[in-house]
N, C-alpha and C positions, 0 to 999 in steps of 0.2 A: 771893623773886624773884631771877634770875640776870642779873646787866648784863653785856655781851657782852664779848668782851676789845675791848679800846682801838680795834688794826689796823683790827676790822670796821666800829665803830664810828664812826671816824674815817672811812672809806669813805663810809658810809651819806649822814651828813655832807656830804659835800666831792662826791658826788656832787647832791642836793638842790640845794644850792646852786648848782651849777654848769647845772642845768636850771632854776634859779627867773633866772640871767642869761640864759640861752637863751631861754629866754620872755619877758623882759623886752626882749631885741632882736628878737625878734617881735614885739610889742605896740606898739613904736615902728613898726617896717617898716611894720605895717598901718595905724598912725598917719599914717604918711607917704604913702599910698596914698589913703587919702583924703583928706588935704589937696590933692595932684594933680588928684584925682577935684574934687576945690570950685572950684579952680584953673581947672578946665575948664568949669566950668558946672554942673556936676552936685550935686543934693541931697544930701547927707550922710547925711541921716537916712534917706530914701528907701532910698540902696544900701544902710546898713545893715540896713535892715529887710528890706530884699529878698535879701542876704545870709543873712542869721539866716534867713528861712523855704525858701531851698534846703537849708540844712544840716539842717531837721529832718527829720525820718524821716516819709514820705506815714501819715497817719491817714486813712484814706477814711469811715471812720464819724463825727470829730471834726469834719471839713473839711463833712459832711453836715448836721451837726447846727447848726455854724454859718453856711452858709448859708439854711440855717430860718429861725433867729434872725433873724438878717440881713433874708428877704424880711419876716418878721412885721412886725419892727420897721422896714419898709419901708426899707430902706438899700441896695437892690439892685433897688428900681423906675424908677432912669434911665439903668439898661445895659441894652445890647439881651438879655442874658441875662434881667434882672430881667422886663423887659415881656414876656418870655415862660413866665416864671414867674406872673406874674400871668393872664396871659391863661391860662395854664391850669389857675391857680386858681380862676379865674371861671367856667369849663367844669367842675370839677368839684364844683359845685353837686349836691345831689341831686336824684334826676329827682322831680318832681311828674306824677301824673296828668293828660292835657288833662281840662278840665272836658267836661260832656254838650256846650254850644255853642261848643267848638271844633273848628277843622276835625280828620277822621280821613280814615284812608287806609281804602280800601275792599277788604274784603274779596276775595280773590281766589275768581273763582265755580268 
């Protein structure tokens, strides 16, 4: 195995470090934005979570899959989204036959 000469090495180093302080004065900045954010009234955990789900990348198939879940396990029956989901899972019942003594539509002569 070959270890680099010192120069780069040294570089590689002192550069690292000098992004893991950059990050670290980020981390506070954003620390401090939400304390503001608290300051004002605002939920913490709310923005952050509301944060975190702008920054992922749109899954339109995942996003699909878990609003499934979601109506199955009834968790989106008291938005007006949910009650129209319901409602038109209730219309997508299979069709049954009228029985013989129900009313029919009449033949066109």
């Amino acid at each position: 195995m070959t270890v680099p000469n010192t120069p780069t090495l040294r570089s590689i180093v002192d550069r690292v470090n000098r992004l893991l302080d950059e990050k670290k004065e980020l981390t506070d900045a954003i620390g401090e934005v939400y304390v503001e954010a608290k300051s004002n009234g605002h939920n913490v955990k709310a923005l952050r979570r509301i944060v975190s789900e702008m920054r992922k990348p749109p899954d339109p198939e995942t996003e699909a899959l878990i609003d499934t879940y979601k109506l199955k396990l009834g968790l989106l029956a008291e938005t007006p989204l949910g009650q129209a989901a319901v409602t038109r899972a209730r219309t997508d019942i299979a069709f049954h036959a009228p029985a013989d003594d129900e009313m029919k539509v009449a033949e066109p002569a």
